[in-house]
C-alpha positions in Angstrom: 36.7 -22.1 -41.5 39.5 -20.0 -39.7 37.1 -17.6 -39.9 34.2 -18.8 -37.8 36.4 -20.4 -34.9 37.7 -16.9 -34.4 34.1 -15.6 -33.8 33.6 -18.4 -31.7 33.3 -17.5 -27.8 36.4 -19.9 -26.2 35.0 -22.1 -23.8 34.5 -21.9 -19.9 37.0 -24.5 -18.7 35.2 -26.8 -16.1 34.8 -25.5 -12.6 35.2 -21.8 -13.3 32.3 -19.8 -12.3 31.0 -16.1 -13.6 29.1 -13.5 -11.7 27.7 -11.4 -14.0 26.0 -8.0 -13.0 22.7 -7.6 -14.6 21.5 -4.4 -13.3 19.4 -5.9 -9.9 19.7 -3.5 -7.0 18.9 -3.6 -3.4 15.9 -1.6 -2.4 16.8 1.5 -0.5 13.5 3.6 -0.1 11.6 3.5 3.3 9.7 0.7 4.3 5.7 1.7 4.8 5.2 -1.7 7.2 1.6 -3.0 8.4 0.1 0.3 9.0 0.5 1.6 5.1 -0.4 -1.8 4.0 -3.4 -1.9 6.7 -4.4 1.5 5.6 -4.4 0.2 1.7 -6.2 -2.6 2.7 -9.2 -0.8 4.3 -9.5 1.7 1.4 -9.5 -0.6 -1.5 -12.1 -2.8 0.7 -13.9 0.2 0.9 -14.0 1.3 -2.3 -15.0 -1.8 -3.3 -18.1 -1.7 -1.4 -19.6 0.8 -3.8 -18.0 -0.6 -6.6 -15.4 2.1 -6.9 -12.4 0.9 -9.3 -14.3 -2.1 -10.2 -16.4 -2.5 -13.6 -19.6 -0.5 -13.8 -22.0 -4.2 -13.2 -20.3 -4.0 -10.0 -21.5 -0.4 -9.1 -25.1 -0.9 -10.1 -26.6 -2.7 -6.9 -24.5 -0.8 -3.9 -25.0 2.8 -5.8 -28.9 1.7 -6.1 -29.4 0.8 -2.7 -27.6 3.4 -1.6 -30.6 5.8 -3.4 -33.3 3.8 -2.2 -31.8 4.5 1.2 -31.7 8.2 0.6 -35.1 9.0 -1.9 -37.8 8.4 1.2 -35.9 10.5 3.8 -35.9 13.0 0.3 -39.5 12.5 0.0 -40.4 13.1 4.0 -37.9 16.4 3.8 -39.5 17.9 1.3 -43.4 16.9 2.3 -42.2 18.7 5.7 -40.9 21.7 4.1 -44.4 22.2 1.6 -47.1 21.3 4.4 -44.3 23.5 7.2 -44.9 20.5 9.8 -43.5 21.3 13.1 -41.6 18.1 13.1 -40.8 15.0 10.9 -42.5 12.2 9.9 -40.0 9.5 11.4 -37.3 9.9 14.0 -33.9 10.2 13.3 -33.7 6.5 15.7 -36.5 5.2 13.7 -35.4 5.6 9.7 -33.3 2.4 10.3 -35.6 0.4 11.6 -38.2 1.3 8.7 -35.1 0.5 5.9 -34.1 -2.8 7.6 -34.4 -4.7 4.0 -32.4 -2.6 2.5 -29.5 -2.5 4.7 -29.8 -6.5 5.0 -29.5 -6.8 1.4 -26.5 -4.6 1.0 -24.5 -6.5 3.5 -25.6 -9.7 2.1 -24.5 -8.1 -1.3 -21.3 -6.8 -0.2 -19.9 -8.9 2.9 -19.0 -11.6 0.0 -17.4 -9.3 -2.1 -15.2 -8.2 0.8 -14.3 -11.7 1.4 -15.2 -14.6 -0.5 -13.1 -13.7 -3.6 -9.7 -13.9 -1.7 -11.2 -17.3 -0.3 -12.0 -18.7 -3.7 -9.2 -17.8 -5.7 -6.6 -18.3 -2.6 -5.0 -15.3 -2.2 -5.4 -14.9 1.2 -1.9 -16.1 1.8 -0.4 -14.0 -1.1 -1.4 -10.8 1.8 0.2 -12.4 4.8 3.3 -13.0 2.8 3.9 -9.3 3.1 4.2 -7.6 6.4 0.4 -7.9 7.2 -1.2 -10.1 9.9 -4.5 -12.1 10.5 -5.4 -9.1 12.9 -5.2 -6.8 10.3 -6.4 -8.2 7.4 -9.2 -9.1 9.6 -9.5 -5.2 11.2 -8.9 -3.9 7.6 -11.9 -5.5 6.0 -14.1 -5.4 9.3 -13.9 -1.6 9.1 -14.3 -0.8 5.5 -17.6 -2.7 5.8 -18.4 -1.4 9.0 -18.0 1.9 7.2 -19.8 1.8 4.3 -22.7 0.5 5.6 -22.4 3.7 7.8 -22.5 5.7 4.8 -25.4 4.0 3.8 -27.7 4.3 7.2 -26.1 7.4 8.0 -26.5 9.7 4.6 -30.4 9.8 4.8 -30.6 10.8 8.8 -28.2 13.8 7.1 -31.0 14.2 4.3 -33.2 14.3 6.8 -31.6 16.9 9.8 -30.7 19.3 6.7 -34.0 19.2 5.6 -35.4 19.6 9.3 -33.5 22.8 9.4 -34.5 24.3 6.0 -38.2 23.5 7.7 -37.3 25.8 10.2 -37.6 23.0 12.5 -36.4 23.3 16.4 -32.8 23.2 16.3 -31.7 21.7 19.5 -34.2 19.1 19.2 -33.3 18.4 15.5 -29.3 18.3 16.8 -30.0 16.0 19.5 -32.2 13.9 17.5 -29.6 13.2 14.6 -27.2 12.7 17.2 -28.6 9.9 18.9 -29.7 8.5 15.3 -25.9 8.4 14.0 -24.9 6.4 17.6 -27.7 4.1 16.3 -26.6 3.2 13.1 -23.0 3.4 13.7 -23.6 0.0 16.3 -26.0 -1.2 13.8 -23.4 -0.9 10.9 -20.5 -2.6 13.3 -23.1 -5.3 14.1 -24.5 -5.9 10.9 -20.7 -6.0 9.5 -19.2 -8.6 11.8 -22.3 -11.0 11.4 -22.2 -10.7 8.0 -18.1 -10.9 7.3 -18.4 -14.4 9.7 -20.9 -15.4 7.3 -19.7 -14.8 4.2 -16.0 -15.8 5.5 -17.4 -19.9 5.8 -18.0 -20.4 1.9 -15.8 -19.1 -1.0 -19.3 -19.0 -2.8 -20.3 -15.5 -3.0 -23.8 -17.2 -4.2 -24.1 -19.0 -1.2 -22.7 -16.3 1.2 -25.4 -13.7 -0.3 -28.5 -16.1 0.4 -27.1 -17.3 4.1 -26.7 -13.6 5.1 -30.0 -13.4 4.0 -31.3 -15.7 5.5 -29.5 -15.3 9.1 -31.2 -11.4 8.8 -34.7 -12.1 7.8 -34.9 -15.4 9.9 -33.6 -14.1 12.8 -36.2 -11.1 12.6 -39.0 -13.0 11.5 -39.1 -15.0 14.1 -38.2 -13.2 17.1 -41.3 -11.0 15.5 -43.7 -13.8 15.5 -42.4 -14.8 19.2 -42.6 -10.9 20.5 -46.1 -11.2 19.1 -47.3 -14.0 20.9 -46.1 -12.9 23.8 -47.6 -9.8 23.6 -50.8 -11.4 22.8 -50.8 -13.8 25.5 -50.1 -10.9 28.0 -46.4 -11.7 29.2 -44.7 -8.3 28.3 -42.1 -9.6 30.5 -40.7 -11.5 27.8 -40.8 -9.0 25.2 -37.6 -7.4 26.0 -35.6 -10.8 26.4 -36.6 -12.2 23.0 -35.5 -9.1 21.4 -31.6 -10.3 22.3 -31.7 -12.8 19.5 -32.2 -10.7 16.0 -29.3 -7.7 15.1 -32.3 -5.7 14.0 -34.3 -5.7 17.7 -31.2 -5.3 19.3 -30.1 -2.2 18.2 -34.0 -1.1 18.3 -34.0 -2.2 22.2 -30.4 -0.2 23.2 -31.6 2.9 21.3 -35.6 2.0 23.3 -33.3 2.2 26.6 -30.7 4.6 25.9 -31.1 6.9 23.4 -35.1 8.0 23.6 -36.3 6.2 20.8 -39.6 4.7 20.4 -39.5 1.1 20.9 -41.1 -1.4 17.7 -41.2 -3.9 20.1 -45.4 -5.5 19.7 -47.0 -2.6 22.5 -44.7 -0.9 22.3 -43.0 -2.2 24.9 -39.1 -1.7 25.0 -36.2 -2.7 27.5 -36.2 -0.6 30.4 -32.5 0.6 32.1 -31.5 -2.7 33.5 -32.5 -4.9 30.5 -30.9 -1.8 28.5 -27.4 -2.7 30.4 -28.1 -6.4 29.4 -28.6 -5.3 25.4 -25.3 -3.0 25.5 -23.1 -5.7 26.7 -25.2 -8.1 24.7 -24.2 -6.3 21.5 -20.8 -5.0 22.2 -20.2 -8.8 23.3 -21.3 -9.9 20.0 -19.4 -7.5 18.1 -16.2 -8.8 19.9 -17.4 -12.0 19.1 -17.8 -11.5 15.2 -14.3 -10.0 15.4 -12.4 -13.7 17.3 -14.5 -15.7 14.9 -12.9 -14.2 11.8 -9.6 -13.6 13.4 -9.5 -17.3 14.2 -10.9 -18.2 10.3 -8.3 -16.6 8.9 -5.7 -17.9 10.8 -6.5 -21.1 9.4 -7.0 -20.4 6.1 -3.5 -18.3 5.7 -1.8 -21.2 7.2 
């Protein structure tokens, strides 16, 4: 009995309070800030458009489309190269324009993914806890999306110039050609990224963000079609140009019409001339800007 009250620890009296020092230290290393974490941010976003560090289900779609993109340009280099045509079969401003599913179903495929998970399982606020704002959360995924559908539009017009010059094909007008094409698609891929991010960024459904991205695409271009072609057929070309403000695809096929030599789509062929070229510039750096408050002002809500 003596025995066990020795190994007894003697008790605290009342009042008396212990620090004890269990091994926690201050952190002393540098502090990376917003701009590490902003950087971070973008490059896991745009990994994850591809499906990079993710399971392999999630790389089948974006790795797939990204083939389809790239097998007809492929297809038209090497039919140039065995029948030594003097030029291509599309031009560089063109390709896009002809691939328009495809790119609409990648961002309505990936703008969710960029999004719509930190919205469903709320951990948007978990990144503004850390020194990160709405700005650059919002800038972070704008531009990994805005990127990777660059390296979507823009990896078949590079198919395409390097075949062009294996043809032996003009240089300069080969050069200037892919030029103006890589303008085209790099304000298609901002456009197409900041209607589909404001989209996808209403619904934590990634179901329901895929089919209203959808939708807004092939709506929006179907009918502004169907309008172009009534106009066309009831003889006011006038019009043409203006209806072409209210689709992303017709937009970015009526500033590269005005601006950047391209062959206009537009029913007769009709495109925007200078001034109404002005008008679709502004119109689609405007609505770029526009994409950009709208999520900027969405988030700020939903990190609150």
């Amino acid at each position: 009995m003596a025995a066990e009250q020795s190994l007894r620890t003697p008790a605290t009296p009342a009042g008396d309070t212990r620090i004890h020092n269990i091994g926690y230290r201050s952190y002393d290393g540098p502090r990376l800030g917003r701009a590490y974490a902003r950087r971070s941010l973008y490059s896991q976003s745009l990994r994850g458009a591809y499906g990079l560090g993710r399971s392999v289900k999630s790389k089948v779609l974006p790795m797939l489309l990204f083939v389809v993109m790239c097998v007809p340009a492929a297809i038209m280099v090497a039919v140039a190269v065995a029948t030594k045509a003097k030029d291509l079969p599309v031009d560089y401003t063109e390709y896009a324009i002809i691939m328009q599913a495809v790119i609409s179903l990648y961002v309505a495929s990936q703008a969710p993914v960029a999004v719509s998970r930190d919205l469903r399982f709320k951990t948007v606020p978990l990144y503004f806890s850390r020194p990160i704002e709405t700005a650059d959360y919002v800038l972070a995924k704008f531009a990994a999306l805005a990127s990777a559908l660059f390296a979507l539009t823009a990896a078949p017009l590079l198919v395409l110039y390097l075949g062009a010059l294996l043809a032996k094909l003009d240089f300069t007008d080969q050069t200037k050609g892919f030029a103006q094409g890589i303008v085209s698609v790099a304000l298609l891929s901002l456009l197409l990224a900041g209607i589909g991010l404001v989209i996808a960024a209403v619904t934590p459904r990634r179901g329901f963000g895929i089919a209203a991205v959808i939708a807004v695409l092939t709506i929006s271009y179907g009918a502004v079609s169907t309008l172009q072609a009534i106009a066309d057929a009831q003889g006011s070309d006038g019009s043409i140009a203006w209806i072409g403000l209210f689709s992303p695809i017709t937009l970015i096929d009526g500033v590269q019409t005005a601006f950047l030599g391209a062959t206009s789509t537009f029913p007769g062929g009709v495109g925007p001339d200078s001034t109404e070229g002005v008008v679709y510039v502004l119109f689609t750096l405007g609505l770029i800007a526009a994409c950009y408050g709208l999520l900027v002002r969405r988030y700020k809500k939903v990190g609150l």
